[in-house]
C-alpha positions, 0 to 999 in steps of 0.5 A, spaced: 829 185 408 829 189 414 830 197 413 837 195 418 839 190 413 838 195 408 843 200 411 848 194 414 848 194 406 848 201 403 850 205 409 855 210 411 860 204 414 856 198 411 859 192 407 858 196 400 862 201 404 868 197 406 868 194 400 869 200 395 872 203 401 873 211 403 870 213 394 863 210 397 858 215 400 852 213 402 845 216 398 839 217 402 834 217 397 837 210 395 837 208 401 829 209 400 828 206 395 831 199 397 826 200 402 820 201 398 822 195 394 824 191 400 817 192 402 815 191 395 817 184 393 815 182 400 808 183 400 808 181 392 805 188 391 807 193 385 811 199 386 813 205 381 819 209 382 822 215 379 829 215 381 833 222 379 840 221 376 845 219 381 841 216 386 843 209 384 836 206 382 840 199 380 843 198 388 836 200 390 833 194 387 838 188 386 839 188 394 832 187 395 832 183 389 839 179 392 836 178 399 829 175 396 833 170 391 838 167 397 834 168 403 827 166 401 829 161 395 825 166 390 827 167 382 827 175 380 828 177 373 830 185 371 829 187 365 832 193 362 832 197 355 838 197 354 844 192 352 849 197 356 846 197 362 845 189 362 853 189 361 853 193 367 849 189 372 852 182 370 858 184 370 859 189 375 853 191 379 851 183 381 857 180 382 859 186 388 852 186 391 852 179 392 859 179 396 856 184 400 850 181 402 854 174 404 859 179 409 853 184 412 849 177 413 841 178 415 839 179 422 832 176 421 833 171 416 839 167 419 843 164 415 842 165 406 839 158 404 844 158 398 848 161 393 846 167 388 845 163 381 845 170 376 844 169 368 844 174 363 837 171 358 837 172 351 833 169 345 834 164 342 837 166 335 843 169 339 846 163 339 850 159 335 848 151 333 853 147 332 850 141 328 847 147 323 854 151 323 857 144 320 852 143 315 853 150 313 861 148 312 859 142 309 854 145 303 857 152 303 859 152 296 852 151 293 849 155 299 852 161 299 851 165 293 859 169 293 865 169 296 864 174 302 858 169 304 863 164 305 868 169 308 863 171 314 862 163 314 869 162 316 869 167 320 864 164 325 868 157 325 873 160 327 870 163 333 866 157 335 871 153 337 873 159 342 867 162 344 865 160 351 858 161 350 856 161 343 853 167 344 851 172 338 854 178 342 862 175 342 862 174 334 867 179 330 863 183 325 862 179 319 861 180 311 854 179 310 850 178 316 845 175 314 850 168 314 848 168 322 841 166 319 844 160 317 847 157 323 843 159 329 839 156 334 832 155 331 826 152 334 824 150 328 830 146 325 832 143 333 833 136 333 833 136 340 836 130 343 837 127 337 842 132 336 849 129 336 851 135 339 845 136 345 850 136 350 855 141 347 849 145 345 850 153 347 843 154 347 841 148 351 846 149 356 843 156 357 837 154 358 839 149 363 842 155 367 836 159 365 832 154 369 837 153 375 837 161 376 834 165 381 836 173 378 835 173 372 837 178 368 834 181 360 832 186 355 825 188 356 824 185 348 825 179 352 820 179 357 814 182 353 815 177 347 815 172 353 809 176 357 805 176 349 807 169 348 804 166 354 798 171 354 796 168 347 797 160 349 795 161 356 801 161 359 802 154 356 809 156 352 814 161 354 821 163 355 822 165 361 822 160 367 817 161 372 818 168 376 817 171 384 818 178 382 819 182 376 823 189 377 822 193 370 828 198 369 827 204 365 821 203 365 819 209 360 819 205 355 814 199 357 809 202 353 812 202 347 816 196 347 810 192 349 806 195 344 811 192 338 810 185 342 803 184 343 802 187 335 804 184 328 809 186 323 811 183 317 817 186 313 818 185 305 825 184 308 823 178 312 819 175 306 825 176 301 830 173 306 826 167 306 825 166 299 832 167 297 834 163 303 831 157 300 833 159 292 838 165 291 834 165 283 839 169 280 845 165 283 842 158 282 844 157 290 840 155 297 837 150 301 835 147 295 840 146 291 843 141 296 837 137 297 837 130 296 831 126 295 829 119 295 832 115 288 835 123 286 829 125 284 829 133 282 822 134 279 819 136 286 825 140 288 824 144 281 816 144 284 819 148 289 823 152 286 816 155 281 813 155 287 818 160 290 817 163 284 811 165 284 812 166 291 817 172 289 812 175 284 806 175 290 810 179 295 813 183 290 805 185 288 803 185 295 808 190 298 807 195 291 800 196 293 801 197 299 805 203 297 800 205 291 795 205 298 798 211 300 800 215 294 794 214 293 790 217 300 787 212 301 793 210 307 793 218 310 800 217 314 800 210 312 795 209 316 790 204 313 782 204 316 779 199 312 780 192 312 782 188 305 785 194 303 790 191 299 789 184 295 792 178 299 796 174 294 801 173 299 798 168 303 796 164 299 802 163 295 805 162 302 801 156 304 802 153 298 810 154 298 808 150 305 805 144 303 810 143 298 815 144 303 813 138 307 811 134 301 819 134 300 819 133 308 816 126 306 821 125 301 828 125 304 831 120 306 831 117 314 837 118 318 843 121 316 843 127 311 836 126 311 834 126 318 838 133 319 834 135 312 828 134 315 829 139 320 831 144 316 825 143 312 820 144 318 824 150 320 823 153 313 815 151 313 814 154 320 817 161 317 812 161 310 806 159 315 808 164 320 809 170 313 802 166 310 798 168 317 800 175 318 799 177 313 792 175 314 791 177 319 794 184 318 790 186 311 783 183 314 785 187 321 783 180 326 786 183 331 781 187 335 784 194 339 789 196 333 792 200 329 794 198 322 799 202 319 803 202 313 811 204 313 814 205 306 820 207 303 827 208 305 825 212 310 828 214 317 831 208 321 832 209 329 839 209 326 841 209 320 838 213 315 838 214 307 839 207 305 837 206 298 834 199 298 826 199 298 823 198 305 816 196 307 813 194 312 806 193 314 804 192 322 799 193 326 800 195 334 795 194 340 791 202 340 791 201 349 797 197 351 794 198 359 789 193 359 794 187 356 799 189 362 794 190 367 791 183 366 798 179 364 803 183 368 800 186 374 794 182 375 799 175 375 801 172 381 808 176 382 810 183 384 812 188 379 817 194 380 817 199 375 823 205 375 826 210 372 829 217 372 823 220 368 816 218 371 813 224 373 810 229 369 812 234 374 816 234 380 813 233 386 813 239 392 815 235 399 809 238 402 804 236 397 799 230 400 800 224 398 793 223 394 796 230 390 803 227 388 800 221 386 797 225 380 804 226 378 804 218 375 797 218 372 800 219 366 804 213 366 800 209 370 794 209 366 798 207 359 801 201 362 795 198 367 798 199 373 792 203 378 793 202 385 800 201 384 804 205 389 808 211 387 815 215 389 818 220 386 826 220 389 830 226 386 836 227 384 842 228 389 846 233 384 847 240 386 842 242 380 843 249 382 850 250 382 851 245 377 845 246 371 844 254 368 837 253 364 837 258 358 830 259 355 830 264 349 822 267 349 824 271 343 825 265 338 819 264 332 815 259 334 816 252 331 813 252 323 812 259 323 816 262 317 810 266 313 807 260 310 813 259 305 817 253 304 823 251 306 827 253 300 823 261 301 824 261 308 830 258 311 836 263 310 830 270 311 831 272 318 826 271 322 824 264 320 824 259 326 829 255 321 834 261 321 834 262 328 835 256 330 842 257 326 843 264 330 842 262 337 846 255 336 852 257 334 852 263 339 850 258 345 855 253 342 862 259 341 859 261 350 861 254 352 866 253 346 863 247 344 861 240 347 855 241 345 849 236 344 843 240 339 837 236 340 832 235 334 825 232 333 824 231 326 831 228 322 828 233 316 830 239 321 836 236 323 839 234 316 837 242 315 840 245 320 846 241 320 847 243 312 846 251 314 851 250 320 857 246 317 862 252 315 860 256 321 862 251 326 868 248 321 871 256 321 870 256 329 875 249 329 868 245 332 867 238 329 861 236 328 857 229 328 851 228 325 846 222 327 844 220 320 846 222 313 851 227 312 857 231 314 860 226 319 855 220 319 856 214 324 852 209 328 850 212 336 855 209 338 862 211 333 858 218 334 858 218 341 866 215 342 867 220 336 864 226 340 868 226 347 874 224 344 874 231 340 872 235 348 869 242 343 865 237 339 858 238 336 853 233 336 846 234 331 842 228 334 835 226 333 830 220 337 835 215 340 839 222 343 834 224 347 835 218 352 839 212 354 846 216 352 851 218 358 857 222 356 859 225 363 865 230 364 867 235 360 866 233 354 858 235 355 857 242 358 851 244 353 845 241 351 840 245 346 833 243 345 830 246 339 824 245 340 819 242 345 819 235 343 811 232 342 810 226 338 808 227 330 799 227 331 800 224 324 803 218 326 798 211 326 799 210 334 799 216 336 793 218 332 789 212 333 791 214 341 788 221 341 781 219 337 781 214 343 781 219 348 777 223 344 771 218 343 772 218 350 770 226 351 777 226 353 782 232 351 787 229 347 793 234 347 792 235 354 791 228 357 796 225 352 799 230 348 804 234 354 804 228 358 809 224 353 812 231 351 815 233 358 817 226 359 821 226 353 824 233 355 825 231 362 829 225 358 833 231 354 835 235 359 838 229 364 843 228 358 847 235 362 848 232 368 851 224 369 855 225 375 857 231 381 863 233 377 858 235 371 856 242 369 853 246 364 847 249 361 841 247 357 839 251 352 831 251 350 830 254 343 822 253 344 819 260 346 812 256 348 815 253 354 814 260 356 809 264 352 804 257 352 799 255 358 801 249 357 810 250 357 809 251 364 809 244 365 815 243 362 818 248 367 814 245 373 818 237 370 825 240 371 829 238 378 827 243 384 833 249 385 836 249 376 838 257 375 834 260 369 835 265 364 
């Protein structure tokens, strides 16, 4: 796609211009970007984009990505993070894309060679099995354990029959949850076309436009879980149909995501599900309470049911000495250093439940009932066999490069905090993710574009030589394999010095800094960094009358902070909603609705808040940042990073540490200003940002031109 067809797209009286009409403005850095990933997808090379808020990377990257689908008959697939922002490109961007590359037409292609096939990917536990749905309604009273279970059932009959996609993101909300398990597309139980249903399967019929599509649009889970399962089958098994360029948006987070997929985890949660799914002990209800066998005979069903048994028992023992390995010390953090720390019983009780599972296989009836049972079985045999090998894997530490880590307790999720059930969950991830991505992502047959708006670990001045800017990437080309990647760094069209005033307290406390007392000593004396947080909260929030985001890094700080600030913002007449447990509790997303409907709200957020939330106009004029926001070094994986740079004869703190700080607060700081029209201030609690060397790379991060005070 040439630079002039870029222009006839995205240009001042372009296609997209006579579309959305006089609204529409042209943005030069936009106009870059779609070049450089024209560019990109042509030569079948690899491009990192840092694209500024504003610049509107998602047009940048879908004509290109269009123009190579139509023009060259070639298959594309984005990958986002974010659920939002796929909604976003199915249903707004592409459709409108794609009307105005058919009206600007391509001078140097001729003529398109055919029509835009897009189609949003999703795993295949997102959609509903007809045939598993009428064995459910059909067994339901000995299946599921009480009456909310049937409800949610009913629930989920009546939206099959209007669903036009039998697709888990339509469903209304159900009871128990949990009852989605029982009817969904599963691998294990598919009786392909056998099914009586085959031709009506949703998820069969997703597939089949998955394989005619030539855009395909999925979450970045998606893609590494295919990109991992291809690695370890070499290339024999996927989800994803064969692919000409990938395009990764919000591409801060490859690492992490790929990180999990390339890994192993195994929950106690997961192994319970299966357990009581089979055989609820307490209800006498499950799957094998409707098993029928040949000439009745109960006696290998009542087999199974011990055998669950002392699966239970097992799991039970296994997940409680896991966490007796950590109160003991012999887990510091959680992390476990040493192979067979724990003894194994699950596995074996798992691989025996297997074996009994496929001696009732053999004794189900042919055809009818039974054939559907067989498939049932299988499935349930390859969950057991599945729990059986992880936990193999994960206590005699098979997999080579990781890290194996503990996590116990109720603990603070990402969003949902201080449930009172027992979680743990053993899991391990791989130490360096960028020698995976390096040989299965960007040493495939593909093109790879990578962006987002927080990249670069420092802005880069205009004047600077290429080899030099390039340096602002090297944080994150090194994490996630891309060396030799071509970089670029596009900044943001807003007017950050009349829109943005930075407000940097160096008077506050550093951070942990109360005089060796604990919480309860220090935390309403003066001068403990705690209290004065509280101080200079309430006098930067009352300055801009509310419509502020507080921005913590640890939920035991914000839960703190947000006791001690209740009265005060309630006296004030400012609400307050707090991520998490306390005043105000709620998901992300009931917070966030709640939170610009209130116009002078208060927001208390930790984790996911620092990135992925757009809340534009008014509602939002201040983001406060407590503290500088660098990763726990206790935590497995990060500890497990560090010790790798170290061995290295690296510096940690300086190569791994700062880097990923400054992107996080680069992150932070983008939550202000989401539009032209948006204003306000961001407030930094941290005074290392001015009183450290290293806060000047905090500063140096920040978009050229922002006001400080």
């Amino acid at each position: 796609m040439s630079d002039a067809t870029v222009q006839r797209v995205l240009g001042d009286g372009g296609a997209i211009a006579s579309l959305l009409g006089d609204g529409y403005e042209a943005r030069p850095e936009q106009l870059r970007m779609a070049g450089a990933v024209s560019r990109t997808l042509a030569a079948k090379s690899h491009l990192v984009v840092e694209a500024g808020t504003g610049v509107g990377k998602s047009f940048a990257y879908l004509v290109p990505a269009i123009s190579r689908a139509l023009a060259f008959s070639e298959t594309v697939v984005v990958a986002t993070n974010t659920i939002a922002l796929q909604e976003q490109l199915m249903r707004k961007d592409v459709p409108l894309l794609a009307e105005s590359l058919a009206a600007a037409g391509d001078g140097e292609a001729g003529e398109w060679a055919g029509e835009l096939r897009a189609v949003l990917a999703k795993g295949r536990g997102n959609y509903l099995s007809i045939r598993r749905l009428k064995l459910a309604s059909a067994r339901q009273e000995r299946l599921l354990p009480d009456a909310a279970s049937r409800r949610s059932l009913h629930v989920i009959e009546d939206w099959a029959y209007d669903t036009p996609d039998g697709s888990l993101s339509t469903l209304p909300p159900l009871e128990r949850a949990g009852i989605w398990d029982k009817v969904q597309s599963d691998s294990g139980n598919c009786m392909g076309r056998k099914c009586a249903h085959h031709e009506q399967c949703f998820y069969q019929n997703s597939r089949r436009e998955l394989e005619r599509a030539n855009l395909i649009i999925t979450n970045h889970a998606l893609f590494f879980a295919d990109l991992a399962m291809r690695s370890r089958s070499e290339g024999t098994i996927g989800v994803l149909p064969k692919y000409d360029h990938v395009i990764l948006d919000e591409a801060h987070m490859v690492e992490d995501v790929a990180s999990d997929h390339f890994g192993v985890s195994l929950s106690e949660g997961r192994v319970n599900h299966l357990l009581a799914t089979l055989y609820h002990r307490k209800t006498g209800k499950g799957y094998l309470s409707n098993l029928e066998l040949l000439a009745g005979d109960l006696q290998p069903i009542e087999r199974c049911v011990r055998l669950i048994n002392e699966a239970e028992a097992a799991s039970r023992a296994f997940f409680e000495s896991l966490i007796e390995l950590e109160r003991s010390g012999r887990a510091r953090g959680g992390r476990i250093r040493e192979q067979g720390a724990v003894e194994n019983k699950l596995t074996p009780a798992m691989n025996g439940l297997v074996t009994q599972l496929r001696r009732l296989k053999e004794l189900t009836q042919e055809g009818g009932r039974g054939e559907a049972d067989r498939f049932e079985l299988n499935a349930y045999m390859q969950r057991a066999s599945e729990i059986a090998d992880a936990a193999e894997a994960l206590v005699t530490q098979t997999l080579e490069g990781c890290c194996y880590w503990v996590e116990a307790g109720g603990g603070h999720g990402r969003e949902g905090r201080g449930t009172r059930s027992r979680r743990v969950t053993l899991a391990c991830s791989p130490i360096e993710v960028a020698p995976l991505l390096k040989e299965h992502l960007f040493g495939a047959d593909f093109s790879v574009v990578m962006t987002s708006a927080t990249l670069a670990t420092r802005t880069i001045d205009d004047e600077e030589p290429a080899e030099r800017a390039e340096t602002a990437f090297a944080h994150f080309l090194d994490r996630v394999g891309a060396s030799g990647a071509e970089t670029m760094q596009l900044g943001s069209p807003f007017d950050y010095a009349s829109q943005v005033e930075l407000h940097v307290d160096k008077t506050m406390p550093e951070p942990g800094r109360s005089g060796g007392k604990g919480w309860d000593a220090s935390a309403t004396e003066s001068g403990s960094f705690e209290h004065e947080l509280v101080v200079r909260i309430l006098e930067h929030v009352e300055a801009t009358e509310g419509g502020a985001f507080v921005l913590f890094t640890s939920f035991s700080t914000l839960d703190r902070v947000a006791a001690l600030m209740c009265d005060p913002l309630e006296s004030l007449g400012y609400p307050m909603f707090v991520q998490g447990r306390g005043p105000g509790a709620g998901s992300r997303t009931e917070l966030l609705e709640s939170f610009r409907e209130s116009g002078n709200g208060v927001l208390f957020g930790a984790a996911s808040f620092w990135q992925g939330v757009d809340v534009r106009g008014d509602a939002l004029r201040n983001v406060i940042i407590t503290r500088l926001p660098f990763d726990p070094p206790g935590r497995p994986l990060t500890e497990a990073r560090l010790e790798r740079i170290q061995e290295r004869g690296g510096n940690p703190f300086v190569e791994d540490s700062i880097p990923r700080a400054v992107i996080r607060f680069k992150q932070g700081v983008g939550r202000l200003i989401r539009s032209h029209g948006d204003s306000g201030r961001v407030v930094v609690l941290d005074s290392r940002v001015v009183t450290k060397p290293y806060g000047r790379a905090f500063l140096r991060a920040l978009p050229a031109g922002m006001r400080t005070r």
